[in-house]
C-alpha positions in Angstrom: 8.0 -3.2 -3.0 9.6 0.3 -2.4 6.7 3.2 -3.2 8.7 5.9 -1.8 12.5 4.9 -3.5 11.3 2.5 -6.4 7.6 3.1 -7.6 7.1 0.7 -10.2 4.8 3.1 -11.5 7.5 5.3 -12.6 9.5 2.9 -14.2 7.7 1.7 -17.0 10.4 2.5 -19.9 14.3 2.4 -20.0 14.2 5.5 -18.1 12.5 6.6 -14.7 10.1 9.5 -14.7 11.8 11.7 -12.4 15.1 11.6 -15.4 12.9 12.8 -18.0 11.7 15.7 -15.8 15.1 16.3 -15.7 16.7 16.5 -18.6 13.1 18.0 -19.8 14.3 21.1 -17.8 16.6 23.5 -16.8 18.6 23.1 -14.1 16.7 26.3 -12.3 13.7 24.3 -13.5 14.3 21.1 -12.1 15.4 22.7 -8.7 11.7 24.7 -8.6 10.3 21.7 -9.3 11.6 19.7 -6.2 11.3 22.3 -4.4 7.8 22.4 -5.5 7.7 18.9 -4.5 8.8 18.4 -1.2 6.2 21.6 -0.8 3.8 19.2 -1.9 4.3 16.4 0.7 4.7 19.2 3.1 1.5 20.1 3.0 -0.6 17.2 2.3 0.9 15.0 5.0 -1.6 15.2 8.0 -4.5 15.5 5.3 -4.0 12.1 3.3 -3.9 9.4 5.9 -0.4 8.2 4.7 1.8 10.4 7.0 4.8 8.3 7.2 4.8 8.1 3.2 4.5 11.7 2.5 7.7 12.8 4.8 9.4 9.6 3.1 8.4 11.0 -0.3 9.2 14.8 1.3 12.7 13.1 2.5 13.3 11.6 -1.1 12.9 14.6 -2.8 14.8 16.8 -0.7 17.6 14.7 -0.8 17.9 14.8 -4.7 17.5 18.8 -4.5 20.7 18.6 -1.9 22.9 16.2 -4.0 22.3 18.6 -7.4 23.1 21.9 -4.9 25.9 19.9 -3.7 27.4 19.6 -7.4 27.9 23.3 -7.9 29.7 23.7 -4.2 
C-alpha cells in the first residue's frame, strides 16, 4: 500500500478526495490550499515521528501545485 500517492482512505467513492477539493474551489482556492498543505507537512515533520512521510506527503503536494502553475505558463 501507497499512504503517501494512493491512501485508500481517500478513495472511498468514484472520485478521490483531493478532486472534490478541487472542483469544490477556485482555482486561487485550490492553489492556497496546497500551498496550505505542503505548509502543513513543513511544519509538522520533525514533531510527528513519521519524517520521511511528511516530506513525501510535502513532495506530493507540491508537485500537484507545480503541474496546475505549469498549465497557465
Amino acid at each position: 500500500m501507497d499512504d503517501v500517492n494512493f491512501p485508500s482512505h481517500y478513495r472511498k467513492g468514484k472520485i478521490e478526495c483531493i478532486e472534490a477539493i478541487e472542483a469544490a474551489l477556485t482555482k486561487e482556492e485550490f492553489i492556497g490550499y496546497l500551498k496550505g498543505a505542503i505548509m502543513k507537512y513543513t511544519w509538522r515533520a520533525k514533531h510527528k515521528g513519521k519524517e520521511s512521510e511528511d516530506y513525501k506527503k510535502l513532495h506530493w503536494y507540491a508537485t500537484r501545485l507545480s503541474k496546475l502553475r505549469i498549465k497557465d505558463d
